[in-house]
Biopython code that builds the backbone (N, CA, C, O; Angstrom):
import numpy as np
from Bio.PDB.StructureBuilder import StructureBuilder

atoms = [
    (1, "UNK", "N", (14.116, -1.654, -6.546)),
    (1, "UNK", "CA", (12.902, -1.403, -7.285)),
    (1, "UNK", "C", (11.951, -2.578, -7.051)),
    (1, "UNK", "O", (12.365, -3.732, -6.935)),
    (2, "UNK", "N", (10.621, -2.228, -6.983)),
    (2, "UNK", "CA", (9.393, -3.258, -6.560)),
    (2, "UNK", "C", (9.604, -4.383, -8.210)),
    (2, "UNK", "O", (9.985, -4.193, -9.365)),
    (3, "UNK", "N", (9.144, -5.417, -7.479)),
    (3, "UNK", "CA", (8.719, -6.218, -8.304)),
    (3, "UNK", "C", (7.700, -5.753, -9.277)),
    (3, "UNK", "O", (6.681, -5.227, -8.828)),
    (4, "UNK", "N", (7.876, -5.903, -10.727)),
    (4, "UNK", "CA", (6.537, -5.135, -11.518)),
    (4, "UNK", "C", (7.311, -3.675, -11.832)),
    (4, "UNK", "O", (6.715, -2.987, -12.661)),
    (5, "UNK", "N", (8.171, -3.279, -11.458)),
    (5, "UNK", "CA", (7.967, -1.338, -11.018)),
    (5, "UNK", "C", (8.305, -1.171, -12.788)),
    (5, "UNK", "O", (7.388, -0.418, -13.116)),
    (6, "UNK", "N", (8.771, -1.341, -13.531)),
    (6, "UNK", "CA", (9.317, -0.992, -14.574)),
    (6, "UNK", "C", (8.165, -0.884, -15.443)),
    (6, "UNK", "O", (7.959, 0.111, -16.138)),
    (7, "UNK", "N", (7.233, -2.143, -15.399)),
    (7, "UNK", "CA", (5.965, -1.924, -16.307)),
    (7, "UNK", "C", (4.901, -1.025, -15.504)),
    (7, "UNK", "O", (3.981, -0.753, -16.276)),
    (8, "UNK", "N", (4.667, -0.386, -14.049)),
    (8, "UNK", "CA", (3.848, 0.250, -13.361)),
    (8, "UNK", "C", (4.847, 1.805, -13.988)),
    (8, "UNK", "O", (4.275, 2.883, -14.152)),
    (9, "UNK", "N", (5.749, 1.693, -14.151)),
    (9, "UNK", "CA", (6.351, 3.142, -14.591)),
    (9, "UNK", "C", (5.866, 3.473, -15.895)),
    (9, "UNK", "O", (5.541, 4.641, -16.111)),
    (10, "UNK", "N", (5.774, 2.634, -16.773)),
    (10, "UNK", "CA", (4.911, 2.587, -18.304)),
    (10, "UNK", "C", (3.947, 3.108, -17.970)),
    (10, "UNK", "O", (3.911, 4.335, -18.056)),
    (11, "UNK", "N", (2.738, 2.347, -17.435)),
    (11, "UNK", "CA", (1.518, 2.372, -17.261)),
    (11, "UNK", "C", (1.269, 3.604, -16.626)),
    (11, "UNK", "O", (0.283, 4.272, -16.940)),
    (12, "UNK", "N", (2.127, 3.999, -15.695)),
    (12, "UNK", "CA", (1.614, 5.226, -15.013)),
    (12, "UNK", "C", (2.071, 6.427, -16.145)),
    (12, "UNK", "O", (1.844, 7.613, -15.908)),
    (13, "UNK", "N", (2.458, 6.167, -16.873)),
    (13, "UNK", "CA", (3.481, 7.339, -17.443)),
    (13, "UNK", "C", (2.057, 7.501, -18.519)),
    (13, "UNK", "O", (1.530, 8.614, -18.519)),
    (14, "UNK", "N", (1.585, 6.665, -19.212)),
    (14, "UNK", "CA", (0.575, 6.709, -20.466)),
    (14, "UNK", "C", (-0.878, 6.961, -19.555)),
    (14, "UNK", "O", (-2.001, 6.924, -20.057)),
    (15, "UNK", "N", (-0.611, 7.199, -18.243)),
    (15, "UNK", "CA", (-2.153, 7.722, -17.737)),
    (15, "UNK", "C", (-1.789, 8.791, -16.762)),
    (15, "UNK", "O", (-2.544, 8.935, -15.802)),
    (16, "UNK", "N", (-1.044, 9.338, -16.838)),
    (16, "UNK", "CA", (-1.101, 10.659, -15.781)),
    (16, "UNK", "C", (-1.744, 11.428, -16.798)),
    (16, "UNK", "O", (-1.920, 12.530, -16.279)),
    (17, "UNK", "N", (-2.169, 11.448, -17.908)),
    (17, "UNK", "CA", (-2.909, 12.371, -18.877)),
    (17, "UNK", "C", (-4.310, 12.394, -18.140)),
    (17, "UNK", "O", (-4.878, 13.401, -17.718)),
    (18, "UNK", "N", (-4.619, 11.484, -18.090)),
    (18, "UNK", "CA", (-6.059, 10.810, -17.375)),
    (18, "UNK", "C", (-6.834, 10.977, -16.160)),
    (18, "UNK", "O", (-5.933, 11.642, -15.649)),
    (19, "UNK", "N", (-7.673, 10.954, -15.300)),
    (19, "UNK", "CA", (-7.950, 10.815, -14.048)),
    (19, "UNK", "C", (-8.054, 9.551, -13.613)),
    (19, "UNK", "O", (-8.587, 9.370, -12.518)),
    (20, "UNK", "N", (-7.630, 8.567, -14.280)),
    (20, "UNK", "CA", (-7.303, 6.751, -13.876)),
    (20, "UNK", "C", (-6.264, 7.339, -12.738)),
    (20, "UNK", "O", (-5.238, 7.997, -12.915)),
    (21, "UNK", "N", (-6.723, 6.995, -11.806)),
    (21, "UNK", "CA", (-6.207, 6.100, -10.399)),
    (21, "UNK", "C", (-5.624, 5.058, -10.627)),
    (21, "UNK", "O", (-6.151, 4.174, -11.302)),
    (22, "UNK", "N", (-4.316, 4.939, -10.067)),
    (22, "UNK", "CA", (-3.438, 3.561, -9.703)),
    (22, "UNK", "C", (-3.343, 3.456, -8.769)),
    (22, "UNK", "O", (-2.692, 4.353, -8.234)),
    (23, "UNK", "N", (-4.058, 1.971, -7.540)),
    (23, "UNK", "CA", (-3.377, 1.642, -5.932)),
    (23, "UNK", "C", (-3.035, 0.580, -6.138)),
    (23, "UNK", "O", (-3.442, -0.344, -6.841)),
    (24, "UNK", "N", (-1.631, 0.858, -4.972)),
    (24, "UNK", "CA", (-0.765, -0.302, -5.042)),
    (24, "UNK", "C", (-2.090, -1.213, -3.978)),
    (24, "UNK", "O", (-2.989, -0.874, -3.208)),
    (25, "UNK", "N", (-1.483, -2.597, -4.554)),
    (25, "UNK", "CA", (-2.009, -3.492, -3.040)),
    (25, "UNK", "C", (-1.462, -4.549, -3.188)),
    (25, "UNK", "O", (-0.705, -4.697, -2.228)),
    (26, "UNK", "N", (-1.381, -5.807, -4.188)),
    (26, "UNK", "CA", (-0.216, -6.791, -3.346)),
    (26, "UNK", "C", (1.259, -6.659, -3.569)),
    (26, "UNK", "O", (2.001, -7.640, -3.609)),
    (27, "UNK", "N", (1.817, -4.978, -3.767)),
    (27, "UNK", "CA", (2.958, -5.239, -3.492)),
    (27, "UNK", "C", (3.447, -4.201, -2.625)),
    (27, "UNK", "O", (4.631, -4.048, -2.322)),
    (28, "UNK", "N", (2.290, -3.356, -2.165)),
    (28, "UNK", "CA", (2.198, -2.982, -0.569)),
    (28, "UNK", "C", (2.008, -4.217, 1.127)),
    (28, "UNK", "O", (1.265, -4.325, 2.103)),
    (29, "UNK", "N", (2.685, -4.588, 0.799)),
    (29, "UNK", "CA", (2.382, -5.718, 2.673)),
    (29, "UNK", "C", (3.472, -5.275, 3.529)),
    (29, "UNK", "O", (3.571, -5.979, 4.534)),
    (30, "UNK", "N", (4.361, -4.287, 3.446)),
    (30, "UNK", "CA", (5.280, -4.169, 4.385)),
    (30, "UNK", "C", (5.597, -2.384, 4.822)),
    (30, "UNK", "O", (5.261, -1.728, 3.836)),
    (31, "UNK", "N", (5.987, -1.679, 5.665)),
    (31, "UNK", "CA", (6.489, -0.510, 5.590)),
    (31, "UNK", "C", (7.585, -0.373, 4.617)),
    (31, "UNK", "O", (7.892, 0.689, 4.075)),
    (32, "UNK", "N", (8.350, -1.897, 4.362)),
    (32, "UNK", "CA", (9.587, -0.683, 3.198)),
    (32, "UNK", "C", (8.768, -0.576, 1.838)),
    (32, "UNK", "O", (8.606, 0.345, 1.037)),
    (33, "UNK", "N", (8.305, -1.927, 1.903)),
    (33, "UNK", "CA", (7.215, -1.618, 0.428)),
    (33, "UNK", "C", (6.727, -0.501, 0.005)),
    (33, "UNK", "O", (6.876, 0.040, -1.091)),
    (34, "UNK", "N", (5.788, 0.019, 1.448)),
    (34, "UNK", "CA", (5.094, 0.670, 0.721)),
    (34, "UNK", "C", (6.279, 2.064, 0.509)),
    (34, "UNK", "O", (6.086, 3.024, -0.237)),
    (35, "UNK", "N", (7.194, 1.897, 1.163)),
    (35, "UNK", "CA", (8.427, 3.445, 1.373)),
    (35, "UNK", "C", (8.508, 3.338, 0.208)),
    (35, "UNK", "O", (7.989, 4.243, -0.445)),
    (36, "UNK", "N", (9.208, 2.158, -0.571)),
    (36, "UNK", "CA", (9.699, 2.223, -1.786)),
    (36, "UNK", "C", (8.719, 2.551, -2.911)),
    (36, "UNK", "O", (9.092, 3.197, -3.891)),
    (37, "UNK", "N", (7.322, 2.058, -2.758)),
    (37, "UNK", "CA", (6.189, 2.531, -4.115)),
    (37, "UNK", "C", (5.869, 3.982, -4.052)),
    (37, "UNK", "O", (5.634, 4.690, -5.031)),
    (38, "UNK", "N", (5.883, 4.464, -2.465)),
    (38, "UNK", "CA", (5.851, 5.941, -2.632)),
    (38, "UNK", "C", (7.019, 6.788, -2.974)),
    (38, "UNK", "O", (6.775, 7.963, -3.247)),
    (39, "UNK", "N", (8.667, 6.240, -3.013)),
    (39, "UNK", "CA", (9.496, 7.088, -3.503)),
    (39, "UNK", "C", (9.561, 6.727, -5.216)),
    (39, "UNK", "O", (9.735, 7.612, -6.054)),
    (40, "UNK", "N", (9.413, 5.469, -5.512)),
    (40, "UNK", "CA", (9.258, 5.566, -7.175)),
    (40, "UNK", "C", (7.524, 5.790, -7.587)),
    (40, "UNK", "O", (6.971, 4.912, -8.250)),
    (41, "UNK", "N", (6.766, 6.999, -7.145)),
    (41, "UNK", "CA", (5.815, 8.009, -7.441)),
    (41, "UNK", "C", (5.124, 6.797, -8.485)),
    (41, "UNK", "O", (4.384, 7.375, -9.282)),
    (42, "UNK", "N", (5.134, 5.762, -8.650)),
    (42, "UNK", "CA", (3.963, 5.587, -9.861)),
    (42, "UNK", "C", (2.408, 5.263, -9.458)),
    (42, "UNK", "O", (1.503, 5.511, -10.255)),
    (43, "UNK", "N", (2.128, 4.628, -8.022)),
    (43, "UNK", "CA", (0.920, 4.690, -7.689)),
    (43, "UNK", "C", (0.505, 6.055, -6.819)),
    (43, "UNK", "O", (1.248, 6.658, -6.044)),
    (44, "UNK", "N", (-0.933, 6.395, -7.165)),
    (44, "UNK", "CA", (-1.964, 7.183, -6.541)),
    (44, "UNK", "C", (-2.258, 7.384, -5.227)),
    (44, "UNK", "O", (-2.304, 8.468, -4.646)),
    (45, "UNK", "N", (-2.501, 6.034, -4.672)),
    (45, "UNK", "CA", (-2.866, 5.982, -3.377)),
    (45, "UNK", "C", (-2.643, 3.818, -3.313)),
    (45, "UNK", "O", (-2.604, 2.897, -4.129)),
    (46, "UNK", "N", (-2.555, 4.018, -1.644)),
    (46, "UNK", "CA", (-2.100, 2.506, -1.377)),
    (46, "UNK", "C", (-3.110, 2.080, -0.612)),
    (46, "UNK", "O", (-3.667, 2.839, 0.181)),
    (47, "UNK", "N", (-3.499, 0.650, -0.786)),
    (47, "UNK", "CA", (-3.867, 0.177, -0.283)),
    (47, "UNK", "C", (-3.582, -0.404, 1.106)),
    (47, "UNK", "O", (-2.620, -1.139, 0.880)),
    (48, "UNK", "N", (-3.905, -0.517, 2.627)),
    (48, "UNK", "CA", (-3.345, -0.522, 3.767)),
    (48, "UNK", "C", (-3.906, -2.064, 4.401)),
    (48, "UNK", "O", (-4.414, -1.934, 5.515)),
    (49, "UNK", "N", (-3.892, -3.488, 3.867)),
    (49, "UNK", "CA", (-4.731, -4.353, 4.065)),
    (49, "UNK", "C", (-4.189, -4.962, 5.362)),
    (49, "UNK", "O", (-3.027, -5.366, 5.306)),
    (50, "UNK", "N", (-5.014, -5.128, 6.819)),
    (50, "UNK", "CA", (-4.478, -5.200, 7.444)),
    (50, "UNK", "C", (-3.634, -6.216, 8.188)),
    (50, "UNK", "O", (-2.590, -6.054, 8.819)),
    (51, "UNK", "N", (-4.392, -7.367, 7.941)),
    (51, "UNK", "CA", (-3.477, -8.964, 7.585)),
    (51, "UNK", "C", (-2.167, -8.781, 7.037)),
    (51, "UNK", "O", (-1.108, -9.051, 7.603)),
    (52, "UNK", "N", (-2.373, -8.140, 5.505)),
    (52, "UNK", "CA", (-0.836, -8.458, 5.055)),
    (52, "UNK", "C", (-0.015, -7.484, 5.220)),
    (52, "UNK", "O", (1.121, -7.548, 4.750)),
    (53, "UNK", "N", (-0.479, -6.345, 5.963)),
    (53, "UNK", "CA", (0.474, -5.471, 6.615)),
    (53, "UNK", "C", (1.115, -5.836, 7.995)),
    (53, "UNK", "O", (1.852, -5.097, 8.649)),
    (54, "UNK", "N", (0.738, -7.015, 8.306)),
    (54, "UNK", "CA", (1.259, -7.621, 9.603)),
    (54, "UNK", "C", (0.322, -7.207, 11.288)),
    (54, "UNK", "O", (0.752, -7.353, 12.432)),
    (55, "UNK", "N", (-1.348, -6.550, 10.731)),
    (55, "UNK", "CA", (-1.726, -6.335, 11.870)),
    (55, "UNK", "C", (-1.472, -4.921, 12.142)),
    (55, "UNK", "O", (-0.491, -4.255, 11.808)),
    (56, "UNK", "N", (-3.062, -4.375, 13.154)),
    (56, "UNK", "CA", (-2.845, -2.815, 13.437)),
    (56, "UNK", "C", (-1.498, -2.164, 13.786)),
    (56, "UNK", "O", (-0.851, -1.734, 12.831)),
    (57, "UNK", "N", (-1.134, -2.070, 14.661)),
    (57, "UNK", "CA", (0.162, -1.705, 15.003)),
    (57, "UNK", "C", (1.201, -1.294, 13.905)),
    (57, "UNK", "O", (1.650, -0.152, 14.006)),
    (58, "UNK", "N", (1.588, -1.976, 12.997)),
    (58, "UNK", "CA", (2.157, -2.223, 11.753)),
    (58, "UNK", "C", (1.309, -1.555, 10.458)),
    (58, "UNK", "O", (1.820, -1.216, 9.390)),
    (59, "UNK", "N", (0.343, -1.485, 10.706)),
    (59, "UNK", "CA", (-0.467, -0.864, 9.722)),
    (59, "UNK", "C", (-0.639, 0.625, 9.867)),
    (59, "UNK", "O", (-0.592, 1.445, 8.951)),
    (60, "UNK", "N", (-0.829, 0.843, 11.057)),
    (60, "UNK", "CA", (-0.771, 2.184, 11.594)),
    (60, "UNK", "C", (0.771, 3.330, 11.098)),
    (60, "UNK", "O", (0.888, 4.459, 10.623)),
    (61, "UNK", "N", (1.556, 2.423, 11.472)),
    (61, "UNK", "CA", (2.951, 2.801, 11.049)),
    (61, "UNK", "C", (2.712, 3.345, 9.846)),
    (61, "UNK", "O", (2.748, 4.548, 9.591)),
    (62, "UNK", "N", (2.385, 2.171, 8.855)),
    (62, "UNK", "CA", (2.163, 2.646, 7.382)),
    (62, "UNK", "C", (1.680, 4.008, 6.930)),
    (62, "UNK", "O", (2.127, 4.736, 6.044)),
    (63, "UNK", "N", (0.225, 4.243, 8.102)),
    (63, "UNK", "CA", (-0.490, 4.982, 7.745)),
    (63, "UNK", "C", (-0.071, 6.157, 8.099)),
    (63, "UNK", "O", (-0.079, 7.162, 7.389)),
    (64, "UNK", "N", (0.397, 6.047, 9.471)),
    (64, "UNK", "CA", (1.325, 7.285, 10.045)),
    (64, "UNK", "C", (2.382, 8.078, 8.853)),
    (64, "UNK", "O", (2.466, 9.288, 8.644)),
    (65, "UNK", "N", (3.199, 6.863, 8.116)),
    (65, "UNK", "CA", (3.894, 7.628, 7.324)),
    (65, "UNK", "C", (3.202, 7.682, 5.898)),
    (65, "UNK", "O", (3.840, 8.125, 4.943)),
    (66, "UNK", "N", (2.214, 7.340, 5.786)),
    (66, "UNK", "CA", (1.477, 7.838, 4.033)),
    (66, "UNK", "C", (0.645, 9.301, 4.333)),
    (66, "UNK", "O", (0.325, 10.158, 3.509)),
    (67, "UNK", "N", (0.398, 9.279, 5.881)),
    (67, "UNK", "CA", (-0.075, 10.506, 5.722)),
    (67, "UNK", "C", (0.799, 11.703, 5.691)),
    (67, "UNK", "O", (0.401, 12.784, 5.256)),
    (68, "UNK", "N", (2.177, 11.476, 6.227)),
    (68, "UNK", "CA", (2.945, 13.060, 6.462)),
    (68, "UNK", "C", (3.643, 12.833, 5.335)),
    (68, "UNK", "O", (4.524, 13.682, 5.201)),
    (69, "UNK", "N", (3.613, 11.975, 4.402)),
    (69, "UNK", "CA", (4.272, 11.943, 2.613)),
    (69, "UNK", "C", (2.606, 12.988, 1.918)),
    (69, "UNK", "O", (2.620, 13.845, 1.034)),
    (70, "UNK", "N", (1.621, 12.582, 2.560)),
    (70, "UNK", "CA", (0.306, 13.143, 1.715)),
    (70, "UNK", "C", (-0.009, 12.252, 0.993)),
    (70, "UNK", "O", (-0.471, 12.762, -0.029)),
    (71, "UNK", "N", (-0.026, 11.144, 0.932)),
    (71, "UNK", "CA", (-0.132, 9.940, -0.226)),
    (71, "UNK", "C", (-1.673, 9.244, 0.222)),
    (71, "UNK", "O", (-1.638, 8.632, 1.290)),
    (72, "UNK", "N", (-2.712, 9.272, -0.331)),
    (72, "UNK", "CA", (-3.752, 8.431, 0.206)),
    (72, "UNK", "C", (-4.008, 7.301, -0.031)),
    (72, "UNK", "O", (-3.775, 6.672, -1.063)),
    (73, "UNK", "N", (-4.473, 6.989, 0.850)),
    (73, "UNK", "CA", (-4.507, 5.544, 1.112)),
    (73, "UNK", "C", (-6.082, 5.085, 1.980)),
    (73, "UNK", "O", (-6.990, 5.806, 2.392)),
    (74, "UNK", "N", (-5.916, 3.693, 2.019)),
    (74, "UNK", "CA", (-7.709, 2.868, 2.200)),
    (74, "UNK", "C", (-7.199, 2.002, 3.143)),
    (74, "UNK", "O", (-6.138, 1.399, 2.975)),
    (75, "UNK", "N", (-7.992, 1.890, 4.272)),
    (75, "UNK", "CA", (-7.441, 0.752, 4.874)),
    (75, "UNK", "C", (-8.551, -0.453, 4.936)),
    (75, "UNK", "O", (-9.572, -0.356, 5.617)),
    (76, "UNK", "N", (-8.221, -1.614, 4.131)),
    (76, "UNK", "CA", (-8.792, -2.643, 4.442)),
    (76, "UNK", "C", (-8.606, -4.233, 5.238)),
    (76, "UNK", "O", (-7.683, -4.392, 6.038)),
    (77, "UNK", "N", (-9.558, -5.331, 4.927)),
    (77, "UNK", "CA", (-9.306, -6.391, 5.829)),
    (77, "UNK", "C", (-9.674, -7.508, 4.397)),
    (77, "UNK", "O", (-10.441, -7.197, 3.486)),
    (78, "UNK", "N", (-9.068, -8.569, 4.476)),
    (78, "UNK", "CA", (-9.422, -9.922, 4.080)),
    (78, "UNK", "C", (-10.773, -10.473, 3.964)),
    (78, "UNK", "O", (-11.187, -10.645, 5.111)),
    (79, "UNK", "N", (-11.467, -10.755, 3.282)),
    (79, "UNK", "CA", (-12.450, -11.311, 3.561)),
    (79, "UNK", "C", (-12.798, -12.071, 4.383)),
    (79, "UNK", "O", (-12.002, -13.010, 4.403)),
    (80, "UNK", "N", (-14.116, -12.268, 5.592)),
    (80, "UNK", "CA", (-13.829, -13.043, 6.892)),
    (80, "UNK", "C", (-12.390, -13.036, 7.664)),
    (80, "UNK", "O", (-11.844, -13.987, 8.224)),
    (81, "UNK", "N", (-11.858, -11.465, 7.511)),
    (81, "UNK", "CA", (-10.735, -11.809, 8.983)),
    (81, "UNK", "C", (-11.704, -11.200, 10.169)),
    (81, "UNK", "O", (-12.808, -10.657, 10.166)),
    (82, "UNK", "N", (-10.710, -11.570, 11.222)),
    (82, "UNK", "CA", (-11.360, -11.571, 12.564)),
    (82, "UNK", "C", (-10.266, -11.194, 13.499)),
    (82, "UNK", "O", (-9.080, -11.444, 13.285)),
    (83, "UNK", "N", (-10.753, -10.544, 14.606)),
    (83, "UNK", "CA", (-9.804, -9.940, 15.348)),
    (83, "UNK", "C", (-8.587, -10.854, 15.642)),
    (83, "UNK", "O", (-7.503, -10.392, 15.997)),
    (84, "UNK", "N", (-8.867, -12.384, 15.449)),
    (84, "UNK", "CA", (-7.739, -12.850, 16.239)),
    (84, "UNK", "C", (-6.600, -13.345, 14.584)),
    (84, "UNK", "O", (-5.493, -13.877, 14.502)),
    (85, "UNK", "N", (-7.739, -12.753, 13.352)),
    (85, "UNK", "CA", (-6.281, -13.339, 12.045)),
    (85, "UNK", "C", (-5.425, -11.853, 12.150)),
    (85, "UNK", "O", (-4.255, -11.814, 11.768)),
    (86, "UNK", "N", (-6.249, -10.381, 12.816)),
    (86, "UNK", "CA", (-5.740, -9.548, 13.051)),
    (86, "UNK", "C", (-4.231, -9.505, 14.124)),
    (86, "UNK", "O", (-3.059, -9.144, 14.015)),
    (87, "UNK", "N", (-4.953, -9.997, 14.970)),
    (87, "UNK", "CA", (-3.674, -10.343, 16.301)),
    (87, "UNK", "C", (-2.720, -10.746, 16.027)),
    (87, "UNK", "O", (-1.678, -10.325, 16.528)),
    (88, "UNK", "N", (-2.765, -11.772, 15.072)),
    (88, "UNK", "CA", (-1.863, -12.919, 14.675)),
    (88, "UNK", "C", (-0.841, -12.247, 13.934)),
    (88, "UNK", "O", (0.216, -12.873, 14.023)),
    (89, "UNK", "N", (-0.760, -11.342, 13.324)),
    (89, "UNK", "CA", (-0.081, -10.037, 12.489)),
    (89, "UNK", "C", (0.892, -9.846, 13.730)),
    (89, "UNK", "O", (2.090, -10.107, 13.622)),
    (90, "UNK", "N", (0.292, -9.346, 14.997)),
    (90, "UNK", "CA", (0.708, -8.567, 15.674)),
    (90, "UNK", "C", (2.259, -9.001, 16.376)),
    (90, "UNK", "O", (2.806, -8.168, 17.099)),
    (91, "UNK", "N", (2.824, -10.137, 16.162)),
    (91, "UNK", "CA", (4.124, -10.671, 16.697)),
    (91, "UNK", "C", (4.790, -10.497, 15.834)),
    (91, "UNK", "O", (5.978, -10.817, 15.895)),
]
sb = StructureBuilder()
sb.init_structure("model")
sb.init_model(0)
sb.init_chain("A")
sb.init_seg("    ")
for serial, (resi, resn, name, xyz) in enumerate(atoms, 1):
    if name == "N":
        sb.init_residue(resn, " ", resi, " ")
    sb.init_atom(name, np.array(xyz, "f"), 0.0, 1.0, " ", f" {name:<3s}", serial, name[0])
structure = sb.get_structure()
């Protein structure tokens, strides 16, 4: 279970009444991460940031599998990253 998941299971539980949106994002940075926030269902959609997903390649993965789960998701960048804090992911 994610770090946090027990109080995100609360929180999600007292707003599925609601149209409040929950996205994960700093405890989405990895493919199992995000595997694991999408099999315990409490966030909406994930955030796909591409630095702390380790760089396109790795991010893509992510996205590859949030889309055939149906789970949406945003893909963003760091403030001032640059292709090469991108690259740097990429090893």
């Amino acid at each position: 279970m994610a770090p946090g998941a027990l109080e995100m299971a609360e929180v999600s539980d007292r707003l599925k009444a609601s149209d409040v949106k929950i996205m994960a994002d700093e405890s989405a940075c990895s493919f199992h991460e995000v595997e694991s926030l999408v099999e315990e269902g409490h966030y909406n959609m994930i955030n796909v940031r591409l630095s702390k997903c380790g760089g396109f390649r790795r991010s893509l993965r992510i996205i590859d599998f949030l889309r055939h789960k149906g789970v949406p998701y945003q893909v963003a960048c760091q403030l001032g990253e640059s292709g090469i804090l991108s690259a740097q992911g990429e090893r």
